[in-house]
C-alpha positions as CSV (number, residue, x, y, z in Angstrom):
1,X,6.5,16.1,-13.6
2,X,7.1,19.8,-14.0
3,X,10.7,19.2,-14.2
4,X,10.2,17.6,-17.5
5,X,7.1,18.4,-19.5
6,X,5.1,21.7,-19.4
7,X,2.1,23.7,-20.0
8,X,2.8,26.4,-22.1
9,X,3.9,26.1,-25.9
10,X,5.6,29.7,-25.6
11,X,8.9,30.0,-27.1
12,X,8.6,25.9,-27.2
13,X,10.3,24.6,-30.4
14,X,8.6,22.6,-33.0
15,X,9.8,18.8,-33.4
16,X,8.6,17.1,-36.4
17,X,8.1,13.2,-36.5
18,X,8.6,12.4,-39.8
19,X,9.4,9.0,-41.7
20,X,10.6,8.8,-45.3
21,X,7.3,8.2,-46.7
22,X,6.0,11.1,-45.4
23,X,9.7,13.8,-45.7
24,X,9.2,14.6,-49.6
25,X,5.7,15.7,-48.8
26,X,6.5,17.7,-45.8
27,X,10.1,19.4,-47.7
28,X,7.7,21.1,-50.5
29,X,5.9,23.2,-48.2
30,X,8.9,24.7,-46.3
31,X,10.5,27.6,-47.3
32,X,13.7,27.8,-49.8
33,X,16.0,27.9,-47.1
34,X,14.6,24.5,-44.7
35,X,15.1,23.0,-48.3
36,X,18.0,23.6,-48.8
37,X,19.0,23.2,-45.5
38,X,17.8,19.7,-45.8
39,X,19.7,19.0,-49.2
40,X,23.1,19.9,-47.6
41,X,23.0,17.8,-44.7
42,X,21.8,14.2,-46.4
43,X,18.4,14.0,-44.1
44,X,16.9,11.1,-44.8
45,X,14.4,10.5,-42.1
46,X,16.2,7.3,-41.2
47,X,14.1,5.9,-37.7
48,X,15.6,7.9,-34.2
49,X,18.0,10.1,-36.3
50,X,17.6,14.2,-35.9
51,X,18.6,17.3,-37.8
52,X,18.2,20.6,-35.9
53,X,17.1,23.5,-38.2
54,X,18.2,26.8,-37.5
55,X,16.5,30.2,-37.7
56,X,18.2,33.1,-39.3
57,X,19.5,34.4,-35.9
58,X,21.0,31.4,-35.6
59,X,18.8,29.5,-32.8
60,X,16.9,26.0,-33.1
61,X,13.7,26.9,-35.0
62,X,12.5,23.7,-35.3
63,X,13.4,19.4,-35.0
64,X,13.0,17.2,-37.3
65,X,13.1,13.2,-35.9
66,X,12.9,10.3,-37.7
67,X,10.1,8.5,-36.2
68,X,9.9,4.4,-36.3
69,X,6.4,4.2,-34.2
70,X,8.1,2.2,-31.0
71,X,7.3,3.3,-27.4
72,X,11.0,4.4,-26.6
73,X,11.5,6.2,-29.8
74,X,10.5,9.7,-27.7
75,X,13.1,8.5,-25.0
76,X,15.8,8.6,-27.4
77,X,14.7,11.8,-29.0
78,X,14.5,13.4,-25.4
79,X,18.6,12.3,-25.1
80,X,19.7,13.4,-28.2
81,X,18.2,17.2,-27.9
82,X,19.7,19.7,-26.5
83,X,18.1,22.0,-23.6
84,X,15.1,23.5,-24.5
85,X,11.2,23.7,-24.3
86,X,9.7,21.5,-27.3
87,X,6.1,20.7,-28.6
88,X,5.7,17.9,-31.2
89,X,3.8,19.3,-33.9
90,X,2.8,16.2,-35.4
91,X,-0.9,15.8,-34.4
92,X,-1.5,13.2,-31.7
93,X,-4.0,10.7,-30.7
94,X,-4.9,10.2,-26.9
95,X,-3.2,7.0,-27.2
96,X,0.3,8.4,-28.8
97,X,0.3,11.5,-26.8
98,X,-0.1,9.6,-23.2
99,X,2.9,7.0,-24.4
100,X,4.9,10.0,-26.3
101,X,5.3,12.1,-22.6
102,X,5.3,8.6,-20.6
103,X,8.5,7.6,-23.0
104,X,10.2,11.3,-22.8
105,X,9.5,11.7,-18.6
106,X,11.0,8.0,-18.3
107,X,14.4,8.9,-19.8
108,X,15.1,11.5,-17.2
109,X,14.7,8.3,-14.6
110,X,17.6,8.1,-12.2
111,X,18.4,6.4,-8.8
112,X,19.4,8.7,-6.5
113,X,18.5,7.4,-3.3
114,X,22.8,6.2,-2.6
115,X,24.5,9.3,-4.8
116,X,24.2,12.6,-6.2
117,X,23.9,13.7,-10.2
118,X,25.0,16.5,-11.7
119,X,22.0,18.3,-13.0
120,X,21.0,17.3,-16.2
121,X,20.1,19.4,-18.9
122,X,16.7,20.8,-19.5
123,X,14.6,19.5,-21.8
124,X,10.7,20.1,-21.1
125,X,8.1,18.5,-23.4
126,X,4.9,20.3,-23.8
127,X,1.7,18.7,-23.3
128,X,0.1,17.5,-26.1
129,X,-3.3,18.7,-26.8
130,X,-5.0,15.4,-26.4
131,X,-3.0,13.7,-23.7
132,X,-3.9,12.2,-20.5
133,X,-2.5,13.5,-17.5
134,X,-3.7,11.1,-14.8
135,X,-2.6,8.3,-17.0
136,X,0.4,9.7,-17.5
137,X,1.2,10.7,-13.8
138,X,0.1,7.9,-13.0
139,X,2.4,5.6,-15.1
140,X,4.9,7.1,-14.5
141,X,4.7,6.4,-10.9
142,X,4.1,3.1,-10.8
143,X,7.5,2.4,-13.3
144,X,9.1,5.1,-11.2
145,X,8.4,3.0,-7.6
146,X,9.6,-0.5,-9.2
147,X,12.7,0.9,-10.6
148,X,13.7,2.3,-7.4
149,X,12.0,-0.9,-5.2
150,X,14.0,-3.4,-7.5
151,X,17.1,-1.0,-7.3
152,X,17.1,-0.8,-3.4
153,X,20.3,-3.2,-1.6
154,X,18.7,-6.0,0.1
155,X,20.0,-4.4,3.0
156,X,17.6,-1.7,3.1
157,X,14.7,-3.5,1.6
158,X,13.6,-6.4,3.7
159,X,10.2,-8.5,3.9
160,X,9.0,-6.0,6.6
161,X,9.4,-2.9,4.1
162,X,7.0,-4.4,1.4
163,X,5.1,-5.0,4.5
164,X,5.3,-1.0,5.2
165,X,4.6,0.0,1.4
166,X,1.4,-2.4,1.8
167,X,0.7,-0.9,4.7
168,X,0.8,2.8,3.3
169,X,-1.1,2.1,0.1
170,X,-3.8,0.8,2.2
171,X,-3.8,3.6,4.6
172,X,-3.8,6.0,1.0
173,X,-7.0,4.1,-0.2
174,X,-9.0,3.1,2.3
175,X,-8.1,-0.7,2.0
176,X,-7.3,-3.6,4.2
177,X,-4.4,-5.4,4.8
178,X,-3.3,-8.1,6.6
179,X,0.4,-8.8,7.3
180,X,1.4,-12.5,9.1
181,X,5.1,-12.9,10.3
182,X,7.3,-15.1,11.7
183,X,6.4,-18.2,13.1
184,X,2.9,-17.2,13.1
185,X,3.5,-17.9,9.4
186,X,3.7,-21.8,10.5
187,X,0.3,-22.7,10.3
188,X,-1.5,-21.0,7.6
189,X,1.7,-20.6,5.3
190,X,3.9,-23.3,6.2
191,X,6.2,-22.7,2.8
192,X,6.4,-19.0,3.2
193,X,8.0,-19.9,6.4
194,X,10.1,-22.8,5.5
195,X,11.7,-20.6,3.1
196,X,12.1,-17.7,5.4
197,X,13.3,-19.0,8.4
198,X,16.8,-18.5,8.3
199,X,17.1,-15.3,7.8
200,X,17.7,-12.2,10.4
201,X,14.7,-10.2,8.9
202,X,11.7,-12.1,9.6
203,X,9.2,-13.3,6.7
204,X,6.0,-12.5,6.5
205,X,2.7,-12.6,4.0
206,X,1.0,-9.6,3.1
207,X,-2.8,-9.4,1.7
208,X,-4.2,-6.1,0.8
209,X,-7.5,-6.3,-0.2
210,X,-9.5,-2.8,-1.7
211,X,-13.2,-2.9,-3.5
212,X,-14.0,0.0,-5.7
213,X,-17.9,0.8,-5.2
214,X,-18.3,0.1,-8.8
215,X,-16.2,-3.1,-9.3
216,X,-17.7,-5.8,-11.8
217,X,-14.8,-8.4,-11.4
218,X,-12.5,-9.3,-8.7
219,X,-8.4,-9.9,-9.5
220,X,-5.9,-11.1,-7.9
221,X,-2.3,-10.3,-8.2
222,X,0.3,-11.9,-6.7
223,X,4.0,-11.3,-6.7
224,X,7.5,-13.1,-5.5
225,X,8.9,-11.3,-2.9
226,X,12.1,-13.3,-1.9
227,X,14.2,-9.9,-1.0
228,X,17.3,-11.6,-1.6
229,X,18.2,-14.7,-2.8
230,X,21.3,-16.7,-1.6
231,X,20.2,-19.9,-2.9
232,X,19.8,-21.3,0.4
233,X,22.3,-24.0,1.0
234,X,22.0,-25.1,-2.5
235,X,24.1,-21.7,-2.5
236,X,24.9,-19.7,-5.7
237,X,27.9,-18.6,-7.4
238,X,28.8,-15.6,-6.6
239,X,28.2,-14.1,-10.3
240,X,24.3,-15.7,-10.0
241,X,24.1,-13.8,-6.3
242,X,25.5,-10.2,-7.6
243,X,21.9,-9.5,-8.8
244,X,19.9,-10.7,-6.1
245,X,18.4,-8.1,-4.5
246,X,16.4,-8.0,-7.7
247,X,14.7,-11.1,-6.6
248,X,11.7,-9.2,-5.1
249,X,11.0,-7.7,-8.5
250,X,7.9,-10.2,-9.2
251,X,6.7,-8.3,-6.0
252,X,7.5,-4.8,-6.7
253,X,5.7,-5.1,-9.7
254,X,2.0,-6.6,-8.6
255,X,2.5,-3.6,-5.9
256,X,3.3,-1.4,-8.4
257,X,0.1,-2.5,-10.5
258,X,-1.8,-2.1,-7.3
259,X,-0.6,1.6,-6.9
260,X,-1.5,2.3,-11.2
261,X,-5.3,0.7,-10.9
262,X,-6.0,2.2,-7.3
263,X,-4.9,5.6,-9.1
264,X,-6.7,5.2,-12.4
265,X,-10.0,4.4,-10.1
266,X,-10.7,0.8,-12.2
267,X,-14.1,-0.7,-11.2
268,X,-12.4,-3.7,-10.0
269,X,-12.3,-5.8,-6.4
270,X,-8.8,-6.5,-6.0
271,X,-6.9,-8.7,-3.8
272,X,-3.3,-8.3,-3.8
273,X,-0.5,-11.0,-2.4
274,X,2.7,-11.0,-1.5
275,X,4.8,-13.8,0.5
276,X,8.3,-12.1,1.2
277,X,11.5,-14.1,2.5
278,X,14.8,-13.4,2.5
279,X,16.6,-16.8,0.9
280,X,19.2,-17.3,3.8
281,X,21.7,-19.7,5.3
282,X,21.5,-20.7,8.8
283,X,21.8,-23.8,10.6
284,X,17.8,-23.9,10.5
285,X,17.9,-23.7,6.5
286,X,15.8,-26.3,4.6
287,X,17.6,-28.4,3.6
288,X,17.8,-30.4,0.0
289,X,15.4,-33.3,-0.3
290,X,13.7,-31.9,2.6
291,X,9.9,-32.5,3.0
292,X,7.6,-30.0,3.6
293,X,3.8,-29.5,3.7
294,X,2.4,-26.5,1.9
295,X,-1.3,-24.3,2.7
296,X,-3.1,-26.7,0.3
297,X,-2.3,-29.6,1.9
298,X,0.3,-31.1,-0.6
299,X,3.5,-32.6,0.6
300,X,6.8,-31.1,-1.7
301,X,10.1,-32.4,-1.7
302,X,12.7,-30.1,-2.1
303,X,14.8,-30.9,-4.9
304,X,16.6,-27.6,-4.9
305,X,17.1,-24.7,-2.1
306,X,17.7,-22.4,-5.0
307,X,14.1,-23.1,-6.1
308,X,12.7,-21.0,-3.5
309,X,10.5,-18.9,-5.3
310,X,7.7,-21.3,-6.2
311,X,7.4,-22.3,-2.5
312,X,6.0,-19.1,-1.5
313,X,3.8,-18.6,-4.3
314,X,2.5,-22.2,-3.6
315,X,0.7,-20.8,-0.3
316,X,0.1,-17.4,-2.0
317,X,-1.3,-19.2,-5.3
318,X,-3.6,-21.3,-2.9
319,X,-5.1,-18.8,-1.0
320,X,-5.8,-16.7,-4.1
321,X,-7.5,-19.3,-6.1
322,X,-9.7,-20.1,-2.9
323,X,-11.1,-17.0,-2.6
324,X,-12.2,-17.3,-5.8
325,X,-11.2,-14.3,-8.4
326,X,-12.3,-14.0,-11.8
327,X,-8.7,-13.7,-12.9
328,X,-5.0,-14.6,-10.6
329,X,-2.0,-12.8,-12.7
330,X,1.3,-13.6,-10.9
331,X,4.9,-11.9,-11.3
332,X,7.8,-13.2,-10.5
333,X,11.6,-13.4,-11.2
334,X,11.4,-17.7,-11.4
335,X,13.7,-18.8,-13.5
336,X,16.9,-18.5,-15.5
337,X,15.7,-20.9,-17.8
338,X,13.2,-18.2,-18.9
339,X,16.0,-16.1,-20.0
340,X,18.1,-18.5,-21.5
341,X,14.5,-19.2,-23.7
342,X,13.9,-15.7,-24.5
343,X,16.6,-13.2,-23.1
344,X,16.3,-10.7,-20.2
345,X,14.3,-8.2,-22.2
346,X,11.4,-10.5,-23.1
347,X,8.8,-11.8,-19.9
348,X,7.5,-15.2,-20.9
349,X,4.2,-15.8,-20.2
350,X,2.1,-19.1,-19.0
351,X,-1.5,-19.0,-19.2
352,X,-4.2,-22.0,-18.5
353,X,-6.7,-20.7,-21.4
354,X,-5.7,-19.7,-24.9
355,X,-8.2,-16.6,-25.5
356,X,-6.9,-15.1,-22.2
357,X,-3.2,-15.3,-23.4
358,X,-3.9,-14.3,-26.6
359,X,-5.7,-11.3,-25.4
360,X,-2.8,-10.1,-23.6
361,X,0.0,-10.3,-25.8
362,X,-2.6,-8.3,-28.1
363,X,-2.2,-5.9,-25.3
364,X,1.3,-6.1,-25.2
365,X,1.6,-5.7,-28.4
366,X,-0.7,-2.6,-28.6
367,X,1.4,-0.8,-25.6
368,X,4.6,-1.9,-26.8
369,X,5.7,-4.1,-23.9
370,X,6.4,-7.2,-25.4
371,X,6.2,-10.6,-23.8
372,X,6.2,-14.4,-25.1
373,X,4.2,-17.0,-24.9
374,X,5.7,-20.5,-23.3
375,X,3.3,-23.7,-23.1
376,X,1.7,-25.4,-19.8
377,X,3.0,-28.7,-21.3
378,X,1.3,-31.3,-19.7
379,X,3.6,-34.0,-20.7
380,X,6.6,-32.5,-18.7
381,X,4.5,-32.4,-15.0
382,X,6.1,-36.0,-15.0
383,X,9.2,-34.7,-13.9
384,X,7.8,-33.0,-11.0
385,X,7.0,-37.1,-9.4
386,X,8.8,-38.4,-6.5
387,X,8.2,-41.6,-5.0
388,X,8.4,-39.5,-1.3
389,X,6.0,-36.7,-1.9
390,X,3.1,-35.6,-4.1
391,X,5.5,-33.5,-5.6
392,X,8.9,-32.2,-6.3
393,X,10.0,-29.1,-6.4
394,X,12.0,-28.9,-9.9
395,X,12.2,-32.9,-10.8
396,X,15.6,-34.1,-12.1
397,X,16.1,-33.1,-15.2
398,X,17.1,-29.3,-16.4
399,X,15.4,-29.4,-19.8
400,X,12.3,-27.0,-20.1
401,X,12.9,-25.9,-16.6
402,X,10.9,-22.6,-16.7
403,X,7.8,-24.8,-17.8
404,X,8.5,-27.5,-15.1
405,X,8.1,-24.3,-12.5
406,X,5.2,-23.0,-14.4
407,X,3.4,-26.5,-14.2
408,X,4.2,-26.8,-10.5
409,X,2.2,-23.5,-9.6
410,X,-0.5,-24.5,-11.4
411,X,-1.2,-27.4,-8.6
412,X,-2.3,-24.5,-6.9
413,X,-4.8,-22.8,-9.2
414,X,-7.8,-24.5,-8.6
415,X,-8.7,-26.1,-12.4
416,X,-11.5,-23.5,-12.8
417,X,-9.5,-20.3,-12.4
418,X,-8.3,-18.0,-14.9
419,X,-4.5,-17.9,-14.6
420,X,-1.7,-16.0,-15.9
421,X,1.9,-16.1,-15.0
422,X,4.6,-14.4,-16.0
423,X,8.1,-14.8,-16.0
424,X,10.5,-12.2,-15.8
425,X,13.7,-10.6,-15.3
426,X,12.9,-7.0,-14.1
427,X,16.3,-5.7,-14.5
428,X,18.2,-4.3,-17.5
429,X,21.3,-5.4,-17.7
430,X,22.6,-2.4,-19.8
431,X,21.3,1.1,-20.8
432,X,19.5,2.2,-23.2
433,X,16.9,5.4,-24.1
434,X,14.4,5.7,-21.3
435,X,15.3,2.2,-19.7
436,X,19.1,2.8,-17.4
437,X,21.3,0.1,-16.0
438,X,18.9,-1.7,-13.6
439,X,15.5,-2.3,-11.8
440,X,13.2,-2.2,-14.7
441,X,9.0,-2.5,-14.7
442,X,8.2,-5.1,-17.6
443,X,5.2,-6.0,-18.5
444,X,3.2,-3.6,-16.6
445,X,2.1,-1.7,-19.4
446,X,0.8,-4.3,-20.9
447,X,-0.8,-5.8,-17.6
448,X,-2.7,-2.8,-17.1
449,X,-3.7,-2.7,-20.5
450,X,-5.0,-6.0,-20.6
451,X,-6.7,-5.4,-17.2
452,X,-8.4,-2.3,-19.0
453,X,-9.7,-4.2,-21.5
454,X,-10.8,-7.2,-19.7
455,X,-13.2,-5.1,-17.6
456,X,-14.8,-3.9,-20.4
C-alpha cells in the first residue's frame, strides 16, 4: 500500500477532523490569520465539506474536513484533496485509525484487469500512530480480491477458477481442499450437479478445510457460486441477465473471509464451501417442475429454473451442518426480493437464534457495514408444499419471497446449529467515495467483526 499511505510525516500536511461542536474551540487557538481566513470563506464544518488553508508562501499548510464519524467519510476526503502527503492530526484510537487508512486506501480501488487508467493523482496518507497494519493490509485485501472476483466476465471466471483460488489459498496455508466435478458430482451432490449440467464449464464443489493450532470453535462458511446466471430455461430478461456474472458474489465473499481470518491468524477450525455452477441452457437443462433428489435425502420440485441458487447451497448447507460446526454463516446473491425489501446497499440477514443476530448487526453497526434483519417466518414454509415432493423450490406465490428462500435452506441446517444467512447484492450499482461502479464486498467487515468477537 505504498502507493497510498506512508511512513514518514515529513513535509506531510496536517488535516484536521473537525465538527461544529468542536470548530469554535479549535478557531481560538489559531493564529490571526487561520481566523480570519476562516471568517472569509463561511467554514462551517458542515459533515465531508473542506477548506484548504494556505501558508504565507502560498502552499497548503494545513486541511480542515468536516467530519460526520461514518466509515467512508476518509474516502471522500481522500477524493476531494489534491496531491500531497497528509497526516490527520486529530488523535486516533486503534479502532478509527485502522478504518480511517482502510476507507482512504479503498478509494484509490480500480479494475484494471480489461483497461488502462491514466495515473491518478497522489495523495499518500500517513500512518497513524496507533494503527494496525496487518489489519489494515489485510482488509484491504480481502475487499480488494472480491471486487475484482465479482468484477471478472463470466467468461474468464468459471467454476474451475474458484476451484484454482481454493486451491492456492490452501497451498498458502497449509490447508486441505477437496474439489469434486462433473458427474462425479452425481452421487454426493446430486443438486450441485443438476444445476450445473448444462453448461460447457463443468461444475464442481469445493471444501477447503484449515485448523489453526489454537482454534476453540469450528465455522463454517459457505458461499453461492453460480458463475453466471441465465436463469436456466426459466430464462431471464435480458436487463435481469446484464449483471450476472455477479452471481458468484455470495462466493467471492466466504473466500474472501477465508483469505482475512487465515491472514489475521484467528484461533478458529474453519471449513469453507463452495458449490459453483454456471446456470446454462442446453438440451440437458432441468427443467421446470422437474424432480430432483438433494445430499440430504429430500426430494425438491423445481418450481423455478431461475431459482438456482438455493439448490446448490442445499447440498453445501447439508454437508456443513453434518460435520457439525459451532456456527454455518452463508453468502449469497438469492434473491431480488431482498432488494426490493431493502435496496441493493443493505444485506438482509436470516438467522435461527435471536442473540446471534443481534450480536452481529451490533457488529455491523460498530464497523459501519450495515445490514437488516428479515424473519425465518414459520408461517410462510407453507408455500414451499407440493403434493409431488417434500418440497418446492419457491412455492406459488411471490409475496415474501426472500423469506420463502431463507426458510427453504434452513431444511438443511440440522435444528441444533447456529445459522446465519445473508442476503446480498455485492454490486454497486453506482459510484460513490471509496465504493466505484461494481463488484462490491458487503458485509465482510461486519462478518469478521462478529467472528472476532464470537471467539472471544
Amino acid at each position: 500500500m505504498s502507493f497510498v499511505l506512508a511512513d514518514s510525516q515529513t513535509s506531510a500536511i496536517p488535516i484536521h477532523c473537525l465538527t461544529k461542536k468542536s470548530l469554535p474551540e479549535w478557531i481560538t487557538k489559531q493564529d490571526a490569520f487561520t481566523q480570519t481566513w476562516l471568517k472569509s470563506t463561511g467554514f462551517i464544518a458542515d459533515p465531508q465539506t473542506i477548506i484548504l488553508i494556505p501558508t504565507s508562501a502560498g502552499a497548503i499548510g494545513q486541511v480542515l474536513w468536516g467530519s460526520d464519524g461514518s466509515f467512508w467519510h476518509y474516502a471522500a476526503l481522500a477524493n476531494k484533496l489534491p496531491t500531497g502527503t497528509y497526516y490527520i492530526e486529530t488523535a486516533l484510537d486503534s479502532f478509527d485509525a485502522n478504518h480511517a487508512c482502510l476507507a482512504w486506501a479503498l478509494s484509490f480501488y480500480q479494475f484494471k484487469k480489461y483497461r488502462s487508467y491514466p495515473d491518478a493523482p497522489l495523495k499518500k496518507l500517513v500512518w497513524p500512530e496507533k494503527a494496525e497494519r496487518p489489519w489494515v493490509e489485510a482488509h484491504l485485501k480481502a475487499i480488494t480480491n472480491i471486487r475484482d472476483w465479482i468484477n471478472t466476465p463470466a467468461a474468464d471466471f468459471t467454476p474451475d477458477t474458484l476451484a484454482t483460488l481454493s486451491q492456492n489459498l490452501a497451498t498458502q496455508y497449509q490447508a486441505q481442499v477437496r474439489v469434486v466435478k462433473g458427474s462425479q458430482l452425481m452421487q454426493d451432490y446430486p443438486t450441485v450437479y443438476t444445476v450445473g449440467k448444462a453448461a460447457a464449464a463443468e461444475p464442481c464443489y469445493i471444501h477447503f478445510h484449515h485448523r489453526h493450532p489454537q482454534s476453540i470453535k469450528k465455522l463454517a462458511l459457505v458461499g453461492k457460486g453460480v458463475c453466471f446466471d441465465s436463469g436456466g430455461l426459466d430464462i431471464k430478461p435480458v436487463s435481469n441477465m446484464l449483471l450476472m456474472k455477479k452471481d458468484m458474489g455470495g462466493a467471492a465473499h466466504a473466500l474472501g473471509l477465508t483469505q482475512l481470518i487465515l491472514a489475521m491468524q484467528l484461533p478458529v477450525e474453519i471449513d469453507l464451501y463452495i458449490p459453483a455452477v454456471e446456470n446454462a441452457i442446453n438440451g440437458n437443462a432441468m427443467h421446470p417442475l422437474d424432480i430432483i433428489k438433494t445430499r440430504k435425502g429430500l426430494s425438491v420440485e423445481i418450481g423455478n429454473t431461475d431459482a438456482e441458487g438455493r439448490l446448490i447451497l442445499a447440498d453445501a448447507l447439508d454437508e456443513a451442518s453434518n460435520n457439525k460446526p459451532d456456527l454455518i454463516i452463508d453468502f449469497a446473491t438469492l434473491t431480488g426480493a431482498a432488494r426490493v425489501a431493502l435496496g441493493t446497499d443493505l444485506p438482509g440477514i436470516f438467522c435461527n437464534q435471536q442473540l446471534l443476530a443481534s450480536n452481529f448487526i451490533y457488529a455491523a453497526n460498530k464497523v459501519s457495514d450495515s445490514v437488516w434483519p428479515l424473519p425465518l417466518h414459520k408461517p410462510y414454509a407453507k408455500q414451499l408444499n407440493t403434493p409431488m415432493a417434500d418440497l418446492s423450490s419457491t412455492g406459488k406465490s411471490s409475496y415474501g419471497s426472500a423469506i420463502v428462500a431463507a426458510l427453504f435452506l434452513e431444511h438443511f441446517i440440522n435444528h441444533d446449529t447456529p445459522w446465519i444467512h445473508i442476503d446480498l447484492m455485492a454490486y454497486n450499482l453506482s459510484s460513490s467515495p471509496g465504493r466505484p461502479e461494481g463488484g462490491e464486498a458487503m458485509a465482510l467487515r461486519a462478518a469478521y467483526e462478529f467472528i472476532v468477537q464470537w471467539l472471544r
